[in-house]
N, C-alpha and C positions, 0 to 999 in steps of 0.2 A: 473621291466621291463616295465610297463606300462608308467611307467615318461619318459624311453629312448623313446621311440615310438614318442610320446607328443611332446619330445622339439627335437629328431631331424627332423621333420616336419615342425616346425614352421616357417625356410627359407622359406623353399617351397610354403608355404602357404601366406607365405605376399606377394609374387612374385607373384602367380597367384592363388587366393581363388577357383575360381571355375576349377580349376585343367580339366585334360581331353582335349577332342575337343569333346566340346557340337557344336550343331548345330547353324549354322552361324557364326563360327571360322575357321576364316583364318591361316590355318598352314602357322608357317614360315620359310620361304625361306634357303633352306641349307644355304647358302654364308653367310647368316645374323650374324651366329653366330659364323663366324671365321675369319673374316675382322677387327675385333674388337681392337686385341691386337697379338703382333709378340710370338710365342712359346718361351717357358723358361721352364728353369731346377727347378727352385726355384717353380714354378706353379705345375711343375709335380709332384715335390716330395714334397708339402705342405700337402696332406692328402693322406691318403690309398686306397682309392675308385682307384685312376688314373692311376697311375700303374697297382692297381692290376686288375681293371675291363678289358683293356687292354690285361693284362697277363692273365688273365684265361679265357676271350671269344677267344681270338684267339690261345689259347693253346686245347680249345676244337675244334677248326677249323680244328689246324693242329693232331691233335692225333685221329680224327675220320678218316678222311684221309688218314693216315697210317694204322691206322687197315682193314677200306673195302679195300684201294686200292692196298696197299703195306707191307700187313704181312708178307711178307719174311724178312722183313727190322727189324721185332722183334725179335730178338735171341739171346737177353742179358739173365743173368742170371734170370728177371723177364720176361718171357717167354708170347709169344702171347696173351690169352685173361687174365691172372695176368696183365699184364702191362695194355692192354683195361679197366679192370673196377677200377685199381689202379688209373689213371691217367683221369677217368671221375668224380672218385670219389673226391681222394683228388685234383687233379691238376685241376679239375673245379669248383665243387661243390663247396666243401669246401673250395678254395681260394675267390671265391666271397663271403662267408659267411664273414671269417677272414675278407675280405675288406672293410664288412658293416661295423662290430664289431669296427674294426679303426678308422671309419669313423663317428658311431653315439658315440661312446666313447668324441670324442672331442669337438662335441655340448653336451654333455649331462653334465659330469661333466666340460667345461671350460677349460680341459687341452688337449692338443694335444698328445696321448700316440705315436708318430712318422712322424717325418717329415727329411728332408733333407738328410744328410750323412744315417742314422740310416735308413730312409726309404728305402734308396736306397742297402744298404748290405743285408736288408732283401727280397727286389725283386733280388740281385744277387743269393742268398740263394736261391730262389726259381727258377731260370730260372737253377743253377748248377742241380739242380734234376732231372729238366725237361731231361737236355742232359744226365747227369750221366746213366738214367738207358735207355736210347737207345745203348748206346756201351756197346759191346757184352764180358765185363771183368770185372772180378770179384772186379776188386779194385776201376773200376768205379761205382759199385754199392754200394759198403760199403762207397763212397765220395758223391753219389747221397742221400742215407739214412741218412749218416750225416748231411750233408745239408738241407734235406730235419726236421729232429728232429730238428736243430737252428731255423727254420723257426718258427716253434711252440710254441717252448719256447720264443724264443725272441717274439713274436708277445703278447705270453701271461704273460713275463712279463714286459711289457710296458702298457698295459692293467688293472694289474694288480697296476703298480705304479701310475697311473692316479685314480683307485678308491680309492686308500689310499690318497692321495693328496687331494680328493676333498670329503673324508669322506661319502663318497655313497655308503651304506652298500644295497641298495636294490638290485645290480646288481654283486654283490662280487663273484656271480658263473661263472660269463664270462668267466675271464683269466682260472680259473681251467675245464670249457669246452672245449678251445684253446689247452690247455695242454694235456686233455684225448683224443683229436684229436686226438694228436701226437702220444700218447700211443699205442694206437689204431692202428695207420698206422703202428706203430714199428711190433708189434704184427702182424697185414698183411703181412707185406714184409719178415718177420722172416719165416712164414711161406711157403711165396712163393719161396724161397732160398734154404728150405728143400724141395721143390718141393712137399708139403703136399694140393693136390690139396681139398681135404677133408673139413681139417683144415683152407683152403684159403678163403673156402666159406663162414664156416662161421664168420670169423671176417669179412669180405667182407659184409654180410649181417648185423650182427650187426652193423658195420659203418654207412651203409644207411640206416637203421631202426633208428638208434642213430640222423643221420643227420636231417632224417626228422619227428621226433617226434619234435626236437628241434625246426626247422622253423614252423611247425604246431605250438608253443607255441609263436614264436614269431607274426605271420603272427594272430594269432587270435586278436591280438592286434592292427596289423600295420591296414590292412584292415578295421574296422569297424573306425576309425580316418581319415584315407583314404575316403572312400567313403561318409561320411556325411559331408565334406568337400568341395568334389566335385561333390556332387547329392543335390541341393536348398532341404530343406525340409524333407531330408530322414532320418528317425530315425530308428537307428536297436540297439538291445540291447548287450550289452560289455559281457552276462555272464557269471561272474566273478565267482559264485559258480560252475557254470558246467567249468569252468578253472582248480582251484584247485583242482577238481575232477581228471581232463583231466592229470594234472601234478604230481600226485599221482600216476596212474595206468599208466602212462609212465613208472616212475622211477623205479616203482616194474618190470614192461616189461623187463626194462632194463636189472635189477639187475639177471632177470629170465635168460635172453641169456648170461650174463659172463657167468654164474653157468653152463652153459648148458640144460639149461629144457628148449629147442625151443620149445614143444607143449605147454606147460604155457605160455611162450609167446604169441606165437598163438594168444593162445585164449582172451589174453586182446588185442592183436594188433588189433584184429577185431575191440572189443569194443572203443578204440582209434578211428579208421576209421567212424564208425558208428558215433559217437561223433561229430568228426568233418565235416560229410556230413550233421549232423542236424545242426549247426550251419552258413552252407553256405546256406542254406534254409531261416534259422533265419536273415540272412544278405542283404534277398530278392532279388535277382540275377539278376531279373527280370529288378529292377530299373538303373542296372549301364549298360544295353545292350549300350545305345547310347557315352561310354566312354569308348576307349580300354585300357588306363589304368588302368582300374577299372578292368573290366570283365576280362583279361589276367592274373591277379590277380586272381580272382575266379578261373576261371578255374583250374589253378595250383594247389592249392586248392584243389579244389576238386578231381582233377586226385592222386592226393596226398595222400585222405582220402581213396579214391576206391584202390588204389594199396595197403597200408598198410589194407583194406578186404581181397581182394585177398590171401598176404603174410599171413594172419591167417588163411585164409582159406588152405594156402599149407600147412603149417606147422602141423596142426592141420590133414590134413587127409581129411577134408571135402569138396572138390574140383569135379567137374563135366569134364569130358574129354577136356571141351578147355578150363579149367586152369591147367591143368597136368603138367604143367612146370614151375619148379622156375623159370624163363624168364620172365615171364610174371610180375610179381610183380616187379621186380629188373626195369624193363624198363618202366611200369607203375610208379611207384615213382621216377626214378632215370632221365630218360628222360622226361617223360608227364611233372610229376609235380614238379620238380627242372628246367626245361627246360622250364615250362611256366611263372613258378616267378621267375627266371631271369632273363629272357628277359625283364619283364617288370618291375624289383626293378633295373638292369642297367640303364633302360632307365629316369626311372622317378627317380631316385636319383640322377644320373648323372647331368637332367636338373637342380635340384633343388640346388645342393651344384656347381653348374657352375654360378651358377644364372641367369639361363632363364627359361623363362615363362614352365609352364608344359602341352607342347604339342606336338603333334606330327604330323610328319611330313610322306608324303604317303612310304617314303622310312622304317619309321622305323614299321609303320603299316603292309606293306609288309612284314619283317622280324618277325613280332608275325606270320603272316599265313605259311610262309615256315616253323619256330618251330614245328607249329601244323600238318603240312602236313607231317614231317618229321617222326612226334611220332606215326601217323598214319601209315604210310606204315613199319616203324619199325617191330610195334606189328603184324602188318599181315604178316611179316617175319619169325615170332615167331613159326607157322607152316606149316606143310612139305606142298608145293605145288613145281611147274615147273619152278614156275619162282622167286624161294628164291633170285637167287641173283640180278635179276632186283629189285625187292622191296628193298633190302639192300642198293643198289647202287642208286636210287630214293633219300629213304632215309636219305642216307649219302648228297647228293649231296642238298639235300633241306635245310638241317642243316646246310651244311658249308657256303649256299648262304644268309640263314636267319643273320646266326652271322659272315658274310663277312661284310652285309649290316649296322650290327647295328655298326662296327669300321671305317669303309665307312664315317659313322655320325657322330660317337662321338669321335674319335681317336684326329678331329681337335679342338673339344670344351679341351678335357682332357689334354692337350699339352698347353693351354693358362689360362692365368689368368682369371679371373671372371673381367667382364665388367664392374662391377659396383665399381670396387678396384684397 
């Protein structure tokens, strides 16, 4: 995993070394980077990033949307808030995840595991779901779930033929991670169908406990490569022993929530969290302030490592009256800290496999602070006051304005060829 990180970087980094907007960087000018070359189909569907980055920022736009404003409008067979954390979960999360996976898979081993026709059936695949489980019929949901498992497998075995192809046995877990998605989501929607609201939560929570231990493993990687890159002089340490600790006592996590033993998990998911808060310390936090794609980066991060505390500490029993609510965990990990490393692995991978320089522009800096503004009035939703649903509606409306503005930006870069080809 650590070779992926390395070489799908390396673009990025001949492009523009000192990465960020340090001080006396001239952001540049929207128009700059889409006067360049006329939109094409062959551009869209060259890599996974484009489409899918695309398709799941503004699938969270419009599905946050429909849940504060227009919940009447959910009354298919995955019912109100099933469909809400379904559809945040895999129809966001996890599509931009798959989109990296695509994406560093073809700098890393040399082959492209999807492009063109084949790219394109699997963004149909994906968008059939998206509609499938809005209409309120049952045979639309058994064609949204099917659709939605091709997505899966086909992503993961395309994944999976690129590291046989290129004999890169260190990363050979990917596709069968792609897959257990799937599994995963099957087992969710199974249960949302039998209306087992019980049973819904917790694959529901396994899912996003599952998601984000994974990007915690990755991101411990991304980030320290990241930041000494683009901070002159800074040196923070890779370690690599406290890693393979970190991915041991994951796996066991894991293995504890199939089984059912959520207090044993618990109690390592803490240990996880705690782990990786000491490591965002180890990473000196302090140094990347004057570069927001660095710090947005942390933060996520660590809103990531505090929420997976939190969820050990519900699970576990050890909780003080204003963490009394599973809420609180699922929105801390699932918004804070999947919503703050997206926003900013969209934006700075977008630049870098676009091939422009890696900076930002006041528009996309403004959409990191509506993210954060959003996650905030969220969690202060989370308890009973007068005015719940003004803060929801806050919210909601700050988030769809943060991730209107980042496709506002980058919709016209992802739509054309790379400038320099």
């Amino acid at each position: 995993m650590s070779e992926l990180i390395k070489v799908v970087d390396l673009q990025t980094i001949k492009t523009n070394p000192s990465g960020g907007q340090g001080k006396g960087s001239k952001p540049p000018k929207p128009e700059s980077h889409t006067q360049t070359k006329a939109p094409s189909m062959k551009a869209f569907l060259s890599l996974g990033f484009r489409p899918l980055y695309i398709g799941g920022v503004a699938w969270s736009l419009v599905s946050i949307a429909l849940w504060i404003f227009t919940p009447e409008l959910l009354d298919g067979p995955m019912w109100g808030v099933a469909w809400h954390a379904h559809e945040m979960l895999w129809g966001f999360v996890i599509t931009i995840a798959v989109a990296f996976l695509l994406t560093a898979s073809a700098t890393w081993t040399g082959h492209n595991p999807m492009e063109g026709k084949a790219l394109g059936w699997l963004v149909v695949a994906w968008i059939v779901a998206r509609v499938g489980y809005l209409i309120p019929a049952d045979w639309a949901f058994y064609i949204a779930a099917t659709a939605e498992t091709i997505f899966f497998l086909f992503a993961a075995q395309r994944l999976m033929r690129v590291m046989m192809r290129s004999k890169n046995r260190r990363n050979d877990g990917l596709p069968f991670l792609v897959a257990g998605l799937g599994v995963i989501n099957l087992l969710y929607l199974y249960e949302a169908y039998q209306d087992d609201y019980v049973a819904l939560i917790e694959r529901f929570n396994l899912g996003l406990v599952g998601m984000a231990i994974v990007a915690l493993l990755v991101a411990r990687r991304v980030l320290p490569f990241f930041a000494m890159r683009m901070v002159p002089g800074l040196e923070i340490p890779m370690l690599t022993r406290n890693g393979h600790i970190q991915l041991t006592i994951s796996t066991v996590a894991i293995l504890l929530g199939l089984f059912g033993f959520e207090v044993w998990m618990g109690y390592l998911l803490g240990v996880i969290g705690l782990m990786a808060l000491y490591q965002t310390i180890r990473w000196k936090p302090w140094m990347v302030l004057g570069k927001p794609m660095l710090w947005i980066l942390y933060l996520g991060y660590g809103l990531m490592a505090i929420g997976l505390i939190v969820a050990g500490l519900q699970l576990t029993g050890h909780f003080w009256v204003m963490l009394d609510r599973p809420a609180t965990f699922v929105h801390l990990i699932g918004m804070g800290g999947f919503g703050a490393l997206i926003i900013g692995m969209v934006t700075r991978t977008a630049l870098g496999h676009t091939g422009r320089p890696l900076k930002l522009d006041n528009s996309m800096l403004i959409s990191y602070y509506l993210v954060l503004v959003a996650v905030v009035f969220r969690l202060w939703a989370l308890y009973p006051t007068e005015w719940y649903q003004t803060l929801l509606n806050i919210s909601a409306a700050t988030w769809i304005a943060g991730m209107a503005l980042y496709l506002w930006r980058y919709v016209p870069l992802l739509i054309r060829p790379r400038p320099d080809k």
